[in-house]
C-alpha positions as CSV (number, residue, x, y, z in Angstrom):
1,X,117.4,87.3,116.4
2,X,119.5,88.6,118.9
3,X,122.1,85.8,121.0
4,X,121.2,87.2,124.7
5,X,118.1,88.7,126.4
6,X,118.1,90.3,129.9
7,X,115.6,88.6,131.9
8,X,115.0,89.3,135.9
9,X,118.4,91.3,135.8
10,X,120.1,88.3,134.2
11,X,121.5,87.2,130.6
12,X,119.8,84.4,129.1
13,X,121.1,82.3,126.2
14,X,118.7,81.9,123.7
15,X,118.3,78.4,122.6
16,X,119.1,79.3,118.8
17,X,122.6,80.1,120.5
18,X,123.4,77.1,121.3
19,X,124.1,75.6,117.6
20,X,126.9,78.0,117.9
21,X,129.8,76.1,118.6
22,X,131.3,78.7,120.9
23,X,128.1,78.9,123.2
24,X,127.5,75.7,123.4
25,X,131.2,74.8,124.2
26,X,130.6,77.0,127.1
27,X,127.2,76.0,128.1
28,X,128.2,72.3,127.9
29,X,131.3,72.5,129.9
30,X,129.0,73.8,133.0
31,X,128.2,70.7,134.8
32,X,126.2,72.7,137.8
33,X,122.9,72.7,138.6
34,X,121.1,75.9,136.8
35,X,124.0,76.1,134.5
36,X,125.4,78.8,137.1
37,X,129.0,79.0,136.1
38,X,128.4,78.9,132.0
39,X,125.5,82.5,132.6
40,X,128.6,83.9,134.8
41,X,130.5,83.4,131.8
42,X,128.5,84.2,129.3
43,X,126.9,87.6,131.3
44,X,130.6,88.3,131.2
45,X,131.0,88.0,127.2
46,X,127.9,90.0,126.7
47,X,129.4,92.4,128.6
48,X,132.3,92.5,127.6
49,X,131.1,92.2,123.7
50,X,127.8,94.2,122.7
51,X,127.9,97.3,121.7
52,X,125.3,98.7,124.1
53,X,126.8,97.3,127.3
54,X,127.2,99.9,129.8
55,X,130.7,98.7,130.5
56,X,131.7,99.8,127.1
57,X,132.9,103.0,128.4
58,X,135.9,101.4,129.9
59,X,138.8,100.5,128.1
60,X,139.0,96.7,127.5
61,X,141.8,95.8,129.7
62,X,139.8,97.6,132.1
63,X,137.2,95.8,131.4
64,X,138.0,92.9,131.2
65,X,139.1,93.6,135.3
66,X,135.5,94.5,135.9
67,X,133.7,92.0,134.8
68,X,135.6,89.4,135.8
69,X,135.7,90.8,139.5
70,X,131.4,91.5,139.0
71,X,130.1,88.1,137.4
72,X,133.1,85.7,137.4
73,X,134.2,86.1,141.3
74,X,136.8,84.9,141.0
75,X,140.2,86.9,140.2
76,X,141.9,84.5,139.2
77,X,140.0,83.3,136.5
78,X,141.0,83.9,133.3
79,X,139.6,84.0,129.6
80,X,140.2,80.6,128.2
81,X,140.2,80.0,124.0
82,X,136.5,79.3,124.3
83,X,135.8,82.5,125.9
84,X,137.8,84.5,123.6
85,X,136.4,82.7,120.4
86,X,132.7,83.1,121.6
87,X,133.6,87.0,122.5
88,X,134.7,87.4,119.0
89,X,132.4,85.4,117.3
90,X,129.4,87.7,119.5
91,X,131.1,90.7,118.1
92,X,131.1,89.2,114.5
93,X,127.4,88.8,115.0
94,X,126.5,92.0,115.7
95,X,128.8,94.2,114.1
96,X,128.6,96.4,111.3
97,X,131.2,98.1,109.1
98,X,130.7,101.4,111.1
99,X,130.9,99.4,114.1
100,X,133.5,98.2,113.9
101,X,134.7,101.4,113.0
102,X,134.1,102.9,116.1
103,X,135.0,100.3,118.3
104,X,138.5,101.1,116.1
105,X,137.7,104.8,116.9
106,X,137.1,104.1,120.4
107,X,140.4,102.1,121.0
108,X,142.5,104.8,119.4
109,X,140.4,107.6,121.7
110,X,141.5,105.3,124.7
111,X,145.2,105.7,123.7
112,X,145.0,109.4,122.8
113,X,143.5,109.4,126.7
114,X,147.0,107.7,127.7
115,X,148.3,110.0,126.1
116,X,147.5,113.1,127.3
117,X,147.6,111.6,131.0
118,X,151.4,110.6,130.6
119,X,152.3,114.5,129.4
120,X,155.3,115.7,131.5
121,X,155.9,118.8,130.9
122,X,159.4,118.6,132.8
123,X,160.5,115.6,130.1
124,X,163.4,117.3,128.3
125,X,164.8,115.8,124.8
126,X,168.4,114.7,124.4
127,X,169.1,118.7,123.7
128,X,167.9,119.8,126.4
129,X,164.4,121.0,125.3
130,X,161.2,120.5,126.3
131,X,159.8,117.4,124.8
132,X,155.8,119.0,125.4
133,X,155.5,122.3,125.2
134,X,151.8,124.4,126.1
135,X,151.1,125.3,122.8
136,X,151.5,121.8,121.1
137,X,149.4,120.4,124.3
138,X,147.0,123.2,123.3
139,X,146.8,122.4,119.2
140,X,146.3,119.0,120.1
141,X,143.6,119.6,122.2
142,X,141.8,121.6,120.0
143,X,142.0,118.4,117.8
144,X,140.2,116.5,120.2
145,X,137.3,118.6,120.4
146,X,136.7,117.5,116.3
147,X,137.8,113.8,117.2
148,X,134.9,114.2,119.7
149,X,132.6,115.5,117.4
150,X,133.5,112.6,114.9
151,X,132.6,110.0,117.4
152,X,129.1,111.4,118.2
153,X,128.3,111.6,114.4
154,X,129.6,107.8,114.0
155,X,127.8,107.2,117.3
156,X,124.3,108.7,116.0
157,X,125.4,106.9,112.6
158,X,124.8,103.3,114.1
159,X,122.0,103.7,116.7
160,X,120.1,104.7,113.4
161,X,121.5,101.3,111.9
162,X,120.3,99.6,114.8
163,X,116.7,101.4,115.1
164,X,116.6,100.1,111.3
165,X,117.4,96.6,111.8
166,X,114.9,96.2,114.7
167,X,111.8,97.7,112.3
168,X,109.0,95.4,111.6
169,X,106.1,96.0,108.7
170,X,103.6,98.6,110.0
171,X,106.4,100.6,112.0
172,X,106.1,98.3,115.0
173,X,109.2,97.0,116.5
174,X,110.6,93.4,117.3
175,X,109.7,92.3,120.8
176,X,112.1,90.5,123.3
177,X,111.9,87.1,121.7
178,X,112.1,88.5,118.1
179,X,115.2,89.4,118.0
């Protein structure tokens, strides 16, 4: 069973959530009519959480910005405890040892981004030399390419482990409210 379903372009709870302390912390809290604030909130952790969210491109500090600017409205809300503990706990639902691999991966592909952005190839060392040089730019590069390669593989690795879990007897597969 999956926590969230997209419904009419908007994340739903599903009722099973709510024995989750961390949901219903946040569902309970909302005192508005439709429960407007605690789906802003909770659109924003299944955002900012699941592994197929198309904002998992970004780099989380990053965000973390967008989402908050998207569904929240409001910049100068913050993540609270309870929205940190039911991100975490969303991610402990659905994870698997290879993904949390690559979401490992995908942090240290984030700083090796940083890293090749900050290269100055003016920056001398204490001697005098060049602290970058082309050619060490160049072998790391190359690197990359096999880094790359590494993440598709791991990538292709748990969309198989997904396809698997969502099979049903006779090939079929789960429908929205299966999950």
């Amino acid at each position: 069973m999956g926590l969230f379903d997209i419904k009419n372009d908007q994340i739903i709870l599903n009722p099973d959530s709510l024995a989750i302390p961390a949901f219903k912390t946040i569902w309970d809290k909302d005192k508005t009519k439709g429960k407007t604030k605690a789906t802003q909130v909770i659109s924003y952790i299944y955002y900012m959480s699941d592994y197929k969210s198309p904002y998992s491109i970004y780099p989380e500090k990053k965000r973390k910005d967008i989402l908050r600017e998207e569904f929240i409205k409001d910049e100068k809300w913050s993540a609270g405890e309870e929205v940190t503990r039911a991100i975490q706990a969303y991610r402990d639902f659905q994870e698997t040892h290879t993904m949390r691999l690559m979401r490992a991966a995908r942090c240290a592909a984030d700083q090796l981004s940083i890293y090749f952005e900050d290269i100055d190839f003016k920056e001398k060392d204490d001697n005098g030399r060049p602290v970058y040089t082309a050619k060490d730019v160049a072998i790391n590069l190359e690197k990359v390419g096999k880094i790359v390669e590494s993440l598709d593989k791991l990538e292709e690795k748990i969309q198989k482990e997904i396809k698997s879990e969502s099979r049903v007897r006779g090939g079929g597969e789960l429908g929205i409210y299966e999950r």
